[in-house]
C-alpha positions in Angstrom: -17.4 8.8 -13.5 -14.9 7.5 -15.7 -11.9 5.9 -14.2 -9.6 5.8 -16.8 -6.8 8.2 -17.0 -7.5 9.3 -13.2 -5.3 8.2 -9.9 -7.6 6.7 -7.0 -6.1 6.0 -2.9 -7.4 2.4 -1.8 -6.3 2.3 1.9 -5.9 -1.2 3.3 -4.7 -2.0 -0.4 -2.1 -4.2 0.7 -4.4 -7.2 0.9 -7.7 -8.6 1.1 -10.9 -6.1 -0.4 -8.1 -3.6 -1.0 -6.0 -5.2 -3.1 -8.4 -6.7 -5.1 -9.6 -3.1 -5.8 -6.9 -1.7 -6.7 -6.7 -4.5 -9.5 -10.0 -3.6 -10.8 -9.3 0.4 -11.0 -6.0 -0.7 -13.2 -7.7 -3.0 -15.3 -10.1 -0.2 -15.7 -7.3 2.2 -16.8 -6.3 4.0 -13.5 -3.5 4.6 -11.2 -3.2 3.6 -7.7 -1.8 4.5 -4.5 -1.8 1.9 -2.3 -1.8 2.9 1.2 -1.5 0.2 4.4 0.5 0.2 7.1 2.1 -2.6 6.4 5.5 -2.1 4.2 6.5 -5.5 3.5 2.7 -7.0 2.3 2.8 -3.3 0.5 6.0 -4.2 -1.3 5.0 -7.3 -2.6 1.2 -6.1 -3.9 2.6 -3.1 -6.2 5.2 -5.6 -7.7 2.3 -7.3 -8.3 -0.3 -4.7 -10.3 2.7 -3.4 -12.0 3.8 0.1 -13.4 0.1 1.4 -12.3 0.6 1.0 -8.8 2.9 2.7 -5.5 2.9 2.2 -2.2 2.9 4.4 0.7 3.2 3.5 4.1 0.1 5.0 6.3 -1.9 5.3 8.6 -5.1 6.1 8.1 -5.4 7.9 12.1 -2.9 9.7 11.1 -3.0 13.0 9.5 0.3 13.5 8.1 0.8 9.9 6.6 -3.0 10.2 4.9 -1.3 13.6 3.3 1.5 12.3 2.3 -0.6 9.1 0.6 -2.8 11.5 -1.2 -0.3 13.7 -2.2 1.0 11.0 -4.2 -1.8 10.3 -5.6 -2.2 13.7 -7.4 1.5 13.1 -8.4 0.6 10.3 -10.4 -2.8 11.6 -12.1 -5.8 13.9 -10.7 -7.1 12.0 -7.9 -10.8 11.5 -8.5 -11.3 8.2 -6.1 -10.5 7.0 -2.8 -11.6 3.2 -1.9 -11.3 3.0 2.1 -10.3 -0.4 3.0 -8.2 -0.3 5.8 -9.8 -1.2 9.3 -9.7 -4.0 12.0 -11.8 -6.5 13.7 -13.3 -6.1 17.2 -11.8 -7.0 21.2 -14.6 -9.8 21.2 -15.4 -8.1 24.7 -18.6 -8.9 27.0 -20.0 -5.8 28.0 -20.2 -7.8 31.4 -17.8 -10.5 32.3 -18.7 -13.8 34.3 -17.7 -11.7 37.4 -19.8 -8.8 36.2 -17.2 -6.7 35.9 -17.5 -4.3 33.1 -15.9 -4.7 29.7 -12.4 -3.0 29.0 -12.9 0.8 28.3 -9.6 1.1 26.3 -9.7 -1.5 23.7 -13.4 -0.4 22.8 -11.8 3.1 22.3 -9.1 1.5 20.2 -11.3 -0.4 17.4 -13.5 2.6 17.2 -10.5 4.8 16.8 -9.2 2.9 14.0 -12.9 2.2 12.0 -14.5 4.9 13.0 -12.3 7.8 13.1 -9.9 6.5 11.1 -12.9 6.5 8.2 -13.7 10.0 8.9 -10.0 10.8 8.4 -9.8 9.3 5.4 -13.4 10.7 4.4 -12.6 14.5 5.1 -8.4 14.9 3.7 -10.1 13.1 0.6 -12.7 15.4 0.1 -10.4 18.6 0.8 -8.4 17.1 -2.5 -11.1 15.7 -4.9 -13.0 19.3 -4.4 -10.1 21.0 -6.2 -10.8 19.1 -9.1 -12.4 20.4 -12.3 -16.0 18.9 -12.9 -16.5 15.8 -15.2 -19.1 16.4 -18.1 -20.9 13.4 -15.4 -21.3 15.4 -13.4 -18.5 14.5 -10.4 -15.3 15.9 -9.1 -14.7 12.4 -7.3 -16.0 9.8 -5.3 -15.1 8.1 -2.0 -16.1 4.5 -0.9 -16.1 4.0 1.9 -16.5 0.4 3.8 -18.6 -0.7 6.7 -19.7 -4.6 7.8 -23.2 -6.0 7.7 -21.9 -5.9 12.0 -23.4 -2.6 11.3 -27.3 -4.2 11.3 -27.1 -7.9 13.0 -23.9 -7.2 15.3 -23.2 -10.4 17.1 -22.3 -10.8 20.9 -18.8 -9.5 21.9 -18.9 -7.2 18.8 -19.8 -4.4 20.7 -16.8 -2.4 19.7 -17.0 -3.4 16.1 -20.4 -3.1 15.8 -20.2 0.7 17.3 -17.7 1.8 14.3 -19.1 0.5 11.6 -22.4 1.5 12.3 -20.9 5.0 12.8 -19.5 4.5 9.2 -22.9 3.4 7.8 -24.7 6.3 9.6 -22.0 9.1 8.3 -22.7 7.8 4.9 -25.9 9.7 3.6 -24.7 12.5 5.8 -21.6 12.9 4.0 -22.8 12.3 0.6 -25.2 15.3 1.1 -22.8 17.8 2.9 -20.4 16.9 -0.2 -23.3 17.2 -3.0 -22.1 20.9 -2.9 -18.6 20.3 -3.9 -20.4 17.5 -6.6 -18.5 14.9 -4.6 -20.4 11.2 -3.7 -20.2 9.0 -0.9 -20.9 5.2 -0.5 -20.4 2.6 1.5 -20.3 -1.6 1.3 -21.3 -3.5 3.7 -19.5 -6.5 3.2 -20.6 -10.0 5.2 -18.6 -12.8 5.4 -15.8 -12.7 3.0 -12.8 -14.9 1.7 -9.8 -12.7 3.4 -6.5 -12.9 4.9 -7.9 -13.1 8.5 -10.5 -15.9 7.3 -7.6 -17.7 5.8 -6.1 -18.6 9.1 -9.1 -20.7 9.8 -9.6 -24.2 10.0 -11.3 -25.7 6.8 -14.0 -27.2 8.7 -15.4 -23.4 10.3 -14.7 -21.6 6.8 -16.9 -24.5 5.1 -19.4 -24.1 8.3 -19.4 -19.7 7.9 -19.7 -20.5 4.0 -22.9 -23.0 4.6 -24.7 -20.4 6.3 -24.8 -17.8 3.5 -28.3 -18.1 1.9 -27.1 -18.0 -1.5 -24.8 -18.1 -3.1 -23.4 -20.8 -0.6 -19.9 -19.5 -0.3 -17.5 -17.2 1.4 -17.5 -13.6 -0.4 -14.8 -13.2 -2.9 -12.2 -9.6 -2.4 -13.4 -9.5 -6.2 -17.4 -9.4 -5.3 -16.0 -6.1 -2.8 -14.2 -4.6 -5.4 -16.6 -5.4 -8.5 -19.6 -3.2 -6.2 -16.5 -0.8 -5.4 -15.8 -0.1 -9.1 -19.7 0.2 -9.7 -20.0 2.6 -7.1 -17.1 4.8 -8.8 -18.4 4.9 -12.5 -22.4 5.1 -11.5 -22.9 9.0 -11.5 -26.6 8.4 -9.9 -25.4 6.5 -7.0 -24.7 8.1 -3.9 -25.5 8.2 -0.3 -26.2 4.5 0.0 -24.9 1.7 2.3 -25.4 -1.4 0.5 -24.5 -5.2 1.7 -22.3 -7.6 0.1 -23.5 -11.1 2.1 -25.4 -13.2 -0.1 -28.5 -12.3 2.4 -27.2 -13.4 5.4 -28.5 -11.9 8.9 -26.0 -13.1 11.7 -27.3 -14.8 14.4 -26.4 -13.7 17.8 -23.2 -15.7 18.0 
């Protein structure tokens, strides 16, 4: 599917894998809504892709901000993509504590809330738009990526929560992509591993050189751009669809 002259949503687009997304659908001729939840990072990134870009504060839990995001995509062109981004990382809880008592109930609820439900959100207002679209002579109304972790497969310990959305985003993948193949509409997902992002970028130099050693090859941190190259891949190749495929250089995470 061509993306030039369409609009796409990249949720989280604010930053990070989003961002750097959204910078690869304008260079390849689209228009982008960013949506995050965080105005002022949201101001700064559409000054920064220029004319091609808006933002819109949302939520992706949230009905009536995901709308109101997608509603301004189809303002701006038909909207034929959506890039799902937007997610956070895990409560680092022990099922059992030192004192055996059980791990929080609520914060659990809370991660997969936002990664898990907050995906299928996203995944099902998109697909309500994109299916109103005429067909491309490819074949496609649209396409929605969606994004997952390589937690999904080698979840370490305290990931619990994490690990539990994302693998629910990995395992609604294929299922999606088939109940959409109806409305000629394709799902796929990225697993990233390891990558160079805001959250990393707090680190200290010595564990982001120590989490870039342990990456097989190539020995580095992933790049927002290695997301967003697959992402725009995933978009324009009409045969691919259903698939879950990891970004990590061939790591497999050890337990901790």
């Amino acid at each position: 599917m061509h993306i030039d002259g369409s609009s796409a949503l990249v949720t989280g687009g604010a930053s990070g894998l989003g961002l750097a997304t959204a910078r690869r659908i304008i260079a390849r001729g689209g228009h982008v809504i960013v949506a995050d939840i965080s105005e002022e990072v949201g101001a700064k990134a559409v000054a920064a892709l220029g004319d091609a870009a808006r933002f819109v504060h949302a939520d992706v839990t949230d009905e009536s901000s995901m709308a109101t995001a997608l509603d301004a995509a189809q303002r701006l062109r038909p909207l034929r993509t959506v890039v799902h981004c937007a997610g956070r990382g895990g409560d680092r809880t022990r099922i059992l504590a030192k004192d055996r008592s059980p791990g929080d109930l609520a914060t659990f609820a809370e991660v997969v809330q936002t990664n898990l439900i907050g995906a299928y959100n996203v995944l099902r207002l998109a697909a309500s738009r994109i299916a109103g679209n005429d067909t491309l002579n490819e074949g496609d109304r649209g396409t929605i990526v969606l994004t997952a972790s390589v937690a999904a497969f080698d979840g370490q310990i305290g990931q619990t929560s994490y690990t539990a959305s994302k693998a629910g985003v990995h395992g609604m993948t294929l299922v999606a992509a088939r109940d959409l193949a109806s409305w000629q509409i394709r799902v796929n997902t990225i697993a990233p591993g390891i990558m160079d992002t805001p959250m990393l970028g707090r680190l200290r130099t010595d564990i982001r050189d120590g989490l870039a050693s342990s990456v097989p090859h190539p020995k580095r941190l992933g790049a927002p751009d290695d997301f967003a190259r697959l992402a725009v891949e995933m978009i324009e190749n009409p045969y691919l669809n259903g698939q879950t495929v990891r970004l990590d250089g061939a790591i497999r995470m050890a337990p901790r």
